[in-house]
N, C-alpha and C positions, 0 to 999 in steps of 0.2 A: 590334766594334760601337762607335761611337763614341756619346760622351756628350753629350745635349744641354745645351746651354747655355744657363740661365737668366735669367743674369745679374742686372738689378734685380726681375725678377720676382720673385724667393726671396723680398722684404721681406715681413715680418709685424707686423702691428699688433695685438698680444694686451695685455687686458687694461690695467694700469698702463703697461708698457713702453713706449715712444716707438716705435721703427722695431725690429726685431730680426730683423740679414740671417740668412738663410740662405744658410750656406757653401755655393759650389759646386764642386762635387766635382772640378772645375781648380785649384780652390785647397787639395783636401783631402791632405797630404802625410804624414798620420799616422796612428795606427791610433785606434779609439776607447778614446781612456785617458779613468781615473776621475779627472776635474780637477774640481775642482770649478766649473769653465767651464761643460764637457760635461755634465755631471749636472743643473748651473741649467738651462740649454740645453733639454736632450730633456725636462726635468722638466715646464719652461713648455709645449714642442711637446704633448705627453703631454696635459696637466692642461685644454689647450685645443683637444684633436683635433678637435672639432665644432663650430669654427669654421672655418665655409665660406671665411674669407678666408685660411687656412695653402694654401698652394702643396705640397700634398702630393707631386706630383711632384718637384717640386725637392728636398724635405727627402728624397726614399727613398734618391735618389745617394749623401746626405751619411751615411744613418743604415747602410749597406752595414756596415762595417769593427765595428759597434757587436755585430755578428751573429756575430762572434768572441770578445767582448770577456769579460775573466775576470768583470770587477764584473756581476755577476745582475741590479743595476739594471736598467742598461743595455740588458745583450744581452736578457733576459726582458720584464723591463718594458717598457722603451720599443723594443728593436728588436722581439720577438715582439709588443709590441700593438699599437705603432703597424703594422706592416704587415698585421694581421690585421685594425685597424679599417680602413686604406682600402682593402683589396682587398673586404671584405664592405660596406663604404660605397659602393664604384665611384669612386673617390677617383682613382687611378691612370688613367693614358692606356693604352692598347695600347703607345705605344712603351718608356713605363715597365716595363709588364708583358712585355713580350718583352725587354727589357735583361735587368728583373731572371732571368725565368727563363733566359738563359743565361750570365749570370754565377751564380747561384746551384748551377745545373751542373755550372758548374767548379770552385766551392767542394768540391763533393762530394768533391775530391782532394786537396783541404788536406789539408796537416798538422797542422794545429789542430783537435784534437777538439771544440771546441766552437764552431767555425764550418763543418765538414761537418754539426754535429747540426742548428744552428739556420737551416742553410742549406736543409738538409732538411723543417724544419717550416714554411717561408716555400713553397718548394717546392708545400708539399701544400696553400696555402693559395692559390697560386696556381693547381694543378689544377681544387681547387673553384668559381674564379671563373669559368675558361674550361668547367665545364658549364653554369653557368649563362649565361654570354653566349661562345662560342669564339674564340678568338684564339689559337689555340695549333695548329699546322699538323702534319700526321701526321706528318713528317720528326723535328721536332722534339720531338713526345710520345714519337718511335720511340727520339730520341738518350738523353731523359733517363729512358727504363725502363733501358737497357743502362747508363748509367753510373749507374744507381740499384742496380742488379744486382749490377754490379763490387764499388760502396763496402759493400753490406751484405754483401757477401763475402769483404770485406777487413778488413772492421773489428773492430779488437781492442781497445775502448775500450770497456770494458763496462760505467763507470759510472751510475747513476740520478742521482739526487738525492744530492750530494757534502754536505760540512756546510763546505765551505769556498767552492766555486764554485753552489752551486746545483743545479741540473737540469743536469746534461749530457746523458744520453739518446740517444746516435747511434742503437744497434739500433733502438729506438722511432718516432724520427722517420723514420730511413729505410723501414720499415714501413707508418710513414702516407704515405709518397709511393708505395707500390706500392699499400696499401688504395686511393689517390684512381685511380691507372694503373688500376686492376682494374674500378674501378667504372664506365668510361668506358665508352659502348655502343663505339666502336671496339678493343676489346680484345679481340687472339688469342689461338687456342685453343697456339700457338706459345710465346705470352708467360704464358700461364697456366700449361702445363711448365714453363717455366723457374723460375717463382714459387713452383712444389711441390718440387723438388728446392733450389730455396734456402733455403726456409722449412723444411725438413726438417733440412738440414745446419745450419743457422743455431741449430735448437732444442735439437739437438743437442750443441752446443759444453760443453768440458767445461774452458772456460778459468777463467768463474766462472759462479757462480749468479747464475739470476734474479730481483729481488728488489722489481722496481718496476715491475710491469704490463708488462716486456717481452712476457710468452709470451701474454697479452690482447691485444696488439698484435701479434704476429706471427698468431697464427689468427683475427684479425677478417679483414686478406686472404683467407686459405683459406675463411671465412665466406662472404665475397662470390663466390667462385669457383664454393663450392658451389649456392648463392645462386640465382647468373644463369646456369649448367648452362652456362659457355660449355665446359666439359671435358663428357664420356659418364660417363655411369655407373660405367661398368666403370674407365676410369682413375683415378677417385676411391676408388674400393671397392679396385683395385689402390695404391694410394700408403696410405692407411689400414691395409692388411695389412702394409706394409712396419716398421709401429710395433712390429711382434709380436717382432721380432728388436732388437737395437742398430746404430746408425747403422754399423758395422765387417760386421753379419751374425754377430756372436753372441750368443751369446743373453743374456735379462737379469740370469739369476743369476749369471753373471760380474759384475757391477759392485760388488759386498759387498765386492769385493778392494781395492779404490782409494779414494780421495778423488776421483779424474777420474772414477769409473766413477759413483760416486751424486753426481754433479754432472748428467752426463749427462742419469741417471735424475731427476735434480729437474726438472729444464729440460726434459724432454720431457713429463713428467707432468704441470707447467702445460701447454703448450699444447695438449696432448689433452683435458684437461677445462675447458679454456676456448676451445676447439674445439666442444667439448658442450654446456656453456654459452649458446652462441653462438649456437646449432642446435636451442635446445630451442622445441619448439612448431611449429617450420619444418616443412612439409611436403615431405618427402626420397622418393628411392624407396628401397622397404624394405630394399634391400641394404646402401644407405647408413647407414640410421637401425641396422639388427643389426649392422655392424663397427665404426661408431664405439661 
């Protein structure tokens, strides 16, 4: 997809400032570094987002690369709010927002742990704009479940909240992009299997512990599943008894042996009881409410 081109339109009149371009992304040849250029920069765009005269479109091309970026600034600050506030502002055009949602997509295969995360929470901010106004075509919601699928099934970045980069969060984020997929009235009873057996093996993982609202985020999805009964009864009741055993099929007092085994058992026991949690008060049928 090619990138529209701004050009003088980018200029911003904030504040003090005289004229302040906004770089367009034909000129943008770097990644987002902590310069103290970039930081003035996104700091001013940030401080003055609610002014109607910023070219929000033009600035999302340029602020793409910030969605990677180590400095927390940046990538949380101003990449996660600024596109949180124009997409819930309606700041963005349609073609903005179909750029971004299939470059951010493709993010989902970076190598960069911290621009699959952030590309994922842009992602889920984008699903929520297209329920409320759609712009977002079946093909397309169809392409970025499976490759939302793939990355939380691949992903071995188990960080939360680092003490040196911030939030990193992939499990998380990619999580919120299946809770937004799930919530959508066009969502399969096809694509809802799929989400029980990822979400199971995912909870399961005995790489590390969970330690920062992952397993709250992986069973708010199943929440909404059970929710809007797009699955029977009886599949939910069967996936729920599958808990009785360990993700291998044996059983739980094998895990006393390992360090991997009561990892397991830590990570599945958040998201069962934040499953429950989730669920309390919900009106289920009764098979459901006695096996959870």
């Amino acid at each position: 997809m090619n990138i529209p081109s701004y050009g003088l339109t980018g200029l911003l009149c904030i504040g003090t400032l005289a004229l302040l371009p906004a770089r367009s992304s034909a000129q943008l040849t770097e990644d987002c570094a902590a310069t103290a250029e970039n930081l003035a920069f996104w700091q001013e765009v940030y401080n003055n987002r609610e002014d109607t005269r910023i070219v929000a479109d033009a600035l999302s091309y340029d602020l793409l690369p910030c969605l990677g970026a180590a400095n927390s600034e940046l990538r949380d600050t101003y990449g996660y709010g600024l596109y949180t506030y124009w997409l819930r502002s309606d700041r963005l055009s349609v073609e903005t927002r179909t750029f971004l949602l299939h470059t951010l997509t493709d993010n989902l295969k970076a190598s960069n742990s911290l621009l699959r995360s952030f590309s994922a929470l842009i992602l889920s901010e984008l699903l929520r704009a297209d329920a409320m106004d759609p712009f977002i075509p079946a093909a397309a919601r169809a392409v970025l479940f499976d490759a939302t699928r793939v990355a939380l099934a691949a992903e071995n970045d188990y960080r939360g909240l680092d003490a040196e980069l911030g939030w990193v969060h992939p499990i998380a984020h990619m999580a919120d992009v299946l809770w937004r997929l799930a919530l959508h009235p066009a969502f399969s009873a096809i694509e809802a299997r799929g989400i029980l057996q990822l979400v199971r093996t995912q909870a399961a993982t005995d790489e590390a512990a969970f330690r920062n609202n992952e397993g709250d985020r992986l069973a708010r999805v199943i929440a909404v599943l059970i929710r809007t009964e797009v699955l029977g009864e009886q599949e939910i009741v069967t996936w729920l008894t599958g808990f009785e055993l360990r993700l291998d099929g044996e059983a739980w007092g094998t895990v006393f042996a390992s360090t991997a085994g009561m990892t397991e058992l830590h990570n599945t026991k958040l998201l069962v009881r934040a499953l429950s949690d989730q669920l309390e008060g919900v009106e289920l049928h009764a098979t459901i409410t006695t096996t959870l």
